[in-house]
BAFI-3210 file (N, C-alpha, C; in Angstrom, 3 decimals, decimal comma, padded with zeros to 6 digits):
// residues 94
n [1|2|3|4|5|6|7|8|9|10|11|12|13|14|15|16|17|18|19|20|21|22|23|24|25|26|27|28|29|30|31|32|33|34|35|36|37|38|39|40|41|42|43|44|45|46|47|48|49|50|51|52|53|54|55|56|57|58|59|60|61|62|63|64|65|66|67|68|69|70|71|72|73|74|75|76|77|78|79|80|81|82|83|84|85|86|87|88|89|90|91|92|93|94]
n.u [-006,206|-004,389|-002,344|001,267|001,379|001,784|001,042|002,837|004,708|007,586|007,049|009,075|009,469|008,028|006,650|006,679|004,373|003,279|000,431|-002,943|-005,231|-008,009|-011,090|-012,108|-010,320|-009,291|-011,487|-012,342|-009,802|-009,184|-011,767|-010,636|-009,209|-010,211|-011,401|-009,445|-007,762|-008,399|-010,001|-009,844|-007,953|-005,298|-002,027|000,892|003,236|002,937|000,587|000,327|-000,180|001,893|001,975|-000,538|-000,501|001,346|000,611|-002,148|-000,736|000,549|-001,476|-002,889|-001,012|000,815|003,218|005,105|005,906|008,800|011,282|012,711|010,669|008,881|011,139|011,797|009,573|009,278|012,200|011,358|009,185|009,890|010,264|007,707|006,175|007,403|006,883|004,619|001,290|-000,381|001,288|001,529|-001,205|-003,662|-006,273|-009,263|-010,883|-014,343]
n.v [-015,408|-017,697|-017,595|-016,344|-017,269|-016,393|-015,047|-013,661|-012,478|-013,395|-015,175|-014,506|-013,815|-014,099|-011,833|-011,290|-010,350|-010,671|-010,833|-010,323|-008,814|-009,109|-009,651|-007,012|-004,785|-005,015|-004,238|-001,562|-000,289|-000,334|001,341|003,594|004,377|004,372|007,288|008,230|006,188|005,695|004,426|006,368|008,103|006,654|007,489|006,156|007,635|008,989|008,305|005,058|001,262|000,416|002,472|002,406|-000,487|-000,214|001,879|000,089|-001,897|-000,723|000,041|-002,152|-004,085|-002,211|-002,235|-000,625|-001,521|-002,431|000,116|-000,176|-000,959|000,607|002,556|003,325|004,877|006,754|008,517|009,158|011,162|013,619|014,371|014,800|016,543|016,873|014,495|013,030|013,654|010,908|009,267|008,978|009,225|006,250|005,180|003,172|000,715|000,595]
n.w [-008,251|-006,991|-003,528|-003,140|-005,902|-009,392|-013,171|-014,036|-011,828|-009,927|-006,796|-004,204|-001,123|002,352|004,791|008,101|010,465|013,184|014,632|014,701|016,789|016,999|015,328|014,772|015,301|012,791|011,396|012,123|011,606|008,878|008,537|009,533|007,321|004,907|003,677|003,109|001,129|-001,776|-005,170|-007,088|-006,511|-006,479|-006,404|-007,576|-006,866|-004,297|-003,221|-002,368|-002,904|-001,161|000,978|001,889|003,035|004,980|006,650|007,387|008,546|010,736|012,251|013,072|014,179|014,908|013,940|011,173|007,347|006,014|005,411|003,262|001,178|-000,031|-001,038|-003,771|-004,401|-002,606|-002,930|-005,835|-005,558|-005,034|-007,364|-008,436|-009,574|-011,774|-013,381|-015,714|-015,205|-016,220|-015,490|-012,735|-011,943|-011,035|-012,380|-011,498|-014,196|-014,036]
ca.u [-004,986|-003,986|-001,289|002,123|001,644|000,980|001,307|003,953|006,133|008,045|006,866|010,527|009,436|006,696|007,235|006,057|004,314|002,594|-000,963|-004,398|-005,603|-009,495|-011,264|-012,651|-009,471|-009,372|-012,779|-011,857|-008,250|-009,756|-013,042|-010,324|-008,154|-011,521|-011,136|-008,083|-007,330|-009,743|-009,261|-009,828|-006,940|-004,332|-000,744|002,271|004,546|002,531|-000,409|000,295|-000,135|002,677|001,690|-002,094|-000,425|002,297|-000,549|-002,547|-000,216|000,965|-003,048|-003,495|-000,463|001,618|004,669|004,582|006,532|010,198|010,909|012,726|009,683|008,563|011,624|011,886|008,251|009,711|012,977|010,650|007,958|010,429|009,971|006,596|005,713|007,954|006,245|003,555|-000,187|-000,972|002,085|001,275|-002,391|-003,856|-007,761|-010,035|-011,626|-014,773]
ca.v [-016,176|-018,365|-016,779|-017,067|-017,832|-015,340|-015,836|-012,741|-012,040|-014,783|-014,690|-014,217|-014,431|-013,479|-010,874|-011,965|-008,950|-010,310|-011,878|-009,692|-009,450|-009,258|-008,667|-005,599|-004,269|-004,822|-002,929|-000,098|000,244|000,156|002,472|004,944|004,374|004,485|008,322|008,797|005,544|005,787|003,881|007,061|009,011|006,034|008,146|005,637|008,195|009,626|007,674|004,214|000,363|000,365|003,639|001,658|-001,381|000,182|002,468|-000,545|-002,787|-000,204|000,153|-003,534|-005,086|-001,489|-001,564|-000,842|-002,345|-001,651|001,215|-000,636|-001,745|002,062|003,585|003,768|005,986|008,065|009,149|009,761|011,784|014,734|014,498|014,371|017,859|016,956|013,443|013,587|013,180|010,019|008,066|009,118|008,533|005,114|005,148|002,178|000,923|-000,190]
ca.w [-008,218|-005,463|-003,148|-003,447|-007,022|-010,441|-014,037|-014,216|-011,206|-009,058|-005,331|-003,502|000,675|003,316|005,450|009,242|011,343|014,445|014,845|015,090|018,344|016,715|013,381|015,293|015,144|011,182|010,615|012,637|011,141|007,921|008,513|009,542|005,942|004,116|003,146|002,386|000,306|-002,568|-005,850|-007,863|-005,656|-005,952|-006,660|-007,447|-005,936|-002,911|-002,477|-003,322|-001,832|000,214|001,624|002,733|003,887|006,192|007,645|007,910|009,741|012,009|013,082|013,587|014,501|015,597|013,655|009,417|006,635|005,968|004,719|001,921|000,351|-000,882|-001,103|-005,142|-004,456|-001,573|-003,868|-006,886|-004,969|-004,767|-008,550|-008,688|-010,145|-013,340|-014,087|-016,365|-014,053|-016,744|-015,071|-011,413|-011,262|-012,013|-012,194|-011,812|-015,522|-013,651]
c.u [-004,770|-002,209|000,302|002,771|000,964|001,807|002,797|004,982|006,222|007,973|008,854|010,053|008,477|007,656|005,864|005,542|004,051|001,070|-001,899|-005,037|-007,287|-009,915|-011,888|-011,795|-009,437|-010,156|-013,061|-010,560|-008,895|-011,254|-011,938|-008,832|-009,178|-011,207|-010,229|-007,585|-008,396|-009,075|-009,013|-008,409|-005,591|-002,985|000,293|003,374|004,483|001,878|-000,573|-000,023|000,282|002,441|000,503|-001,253|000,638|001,204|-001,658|-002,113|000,248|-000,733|-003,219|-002,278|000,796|003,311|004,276|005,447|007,932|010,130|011,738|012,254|009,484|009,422|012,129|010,239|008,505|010,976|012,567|009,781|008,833|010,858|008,927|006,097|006,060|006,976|005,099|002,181|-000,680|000,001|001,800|-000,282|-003,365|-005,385|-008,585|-010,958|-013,107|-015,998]
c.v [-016,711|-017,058|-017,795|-017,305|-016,850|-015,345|-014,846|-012,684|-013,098|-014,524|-015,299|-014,216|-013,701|-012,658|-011,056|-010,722|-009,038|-011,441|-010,549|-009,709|-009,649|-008,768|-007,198|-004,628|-003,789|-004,035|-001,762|000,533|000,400|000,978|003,741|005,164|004,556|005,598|008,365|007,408|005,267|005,390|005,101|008,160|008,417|006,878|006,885|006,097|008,458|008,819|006,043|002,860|-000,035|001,414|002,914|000,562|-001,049|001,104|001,638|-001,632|-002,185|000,096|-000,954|-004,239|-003,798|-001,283|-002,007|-001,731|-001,787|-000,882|000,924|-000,773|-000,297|002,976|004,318|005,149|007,492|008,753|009,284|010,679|013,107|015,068|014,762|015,617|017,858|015,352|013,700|012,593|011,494|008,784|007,456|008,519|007,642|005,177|003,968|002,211|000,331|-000,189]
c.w [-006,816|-004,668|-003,229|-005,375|-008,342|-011,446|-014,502|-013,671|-010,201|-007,586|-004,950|-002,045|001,125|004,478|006,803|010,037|012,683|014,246|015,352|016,084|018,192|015,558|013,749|015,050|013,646|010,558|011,067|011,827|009,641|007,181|008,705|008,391|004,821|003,069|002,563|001,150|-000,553|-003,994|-006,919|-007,118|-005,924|-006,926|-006,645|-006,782|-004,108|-002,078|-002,874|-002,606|-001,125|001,028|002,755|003,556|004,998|007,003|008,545|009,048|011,268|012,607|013,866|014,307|015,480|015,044|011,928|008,261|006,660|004,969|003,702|000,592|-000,451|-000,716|-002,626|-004,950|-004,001|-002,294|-004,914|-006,283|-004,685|-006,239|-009,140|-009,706|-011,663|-014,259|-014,799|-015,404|-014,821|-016,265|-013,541|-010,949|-012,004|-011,427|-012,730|-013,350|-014,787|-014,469]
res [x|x|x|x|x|x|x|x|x|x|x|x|x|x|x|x|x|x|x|x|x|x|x|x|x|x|x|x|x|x|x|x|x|x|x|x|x|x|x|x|x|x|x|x|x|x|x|x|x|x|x|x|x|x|x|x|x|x|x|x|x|x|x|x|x|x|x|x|x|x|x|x|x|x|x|x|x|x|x|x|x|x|x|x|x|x|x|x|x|x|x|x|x|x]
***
């Protein structure tokens, strides 16, 4: 899909962080997210894509996303024990 644009949900605004000071930066910040973000691991509550991209921006650019963005995750994740594991963890069909 082009960005900006998808056949489901209505893009609403960009969120501005900074500028990359090198792609060196990028393949370091993400050699050391490697481990831990794995598609067979991904948690909606715990471990989820706002979790990667606030880790990632604060690597590359030094400051992460608002903590707006994952805070329906972070007030469910003190639930997590009662959800059933087939809601929480989403595993690649590959």
């Amino acid at each position: 899909m082009s960005p900006k644009n998808h056949d489901v949900f209505t893009y609403k605004f960009t969120l501005e962080f900074g500028k990359v000071e090198s792609y060196k930066i990028v393949l370091l910040s993400l050699s050391k997210l490697f481990n831990k973000y794995k598609a067979n691991q991904y948690d909606v509550l715990k471990l989820n894509c706002n979790h990667f991209s606030n880790e990632f921006l604060t690597l590359i650019v030094g400051r992460g996303l608002p903590k707006y963005l994952n805070r329906i995750a972070y007030v469910g994740s003190f639930l997590h024990c009662i959800v059933p594991k087939k809601y929480l963890i989403v595993t690649p069909n590959f």
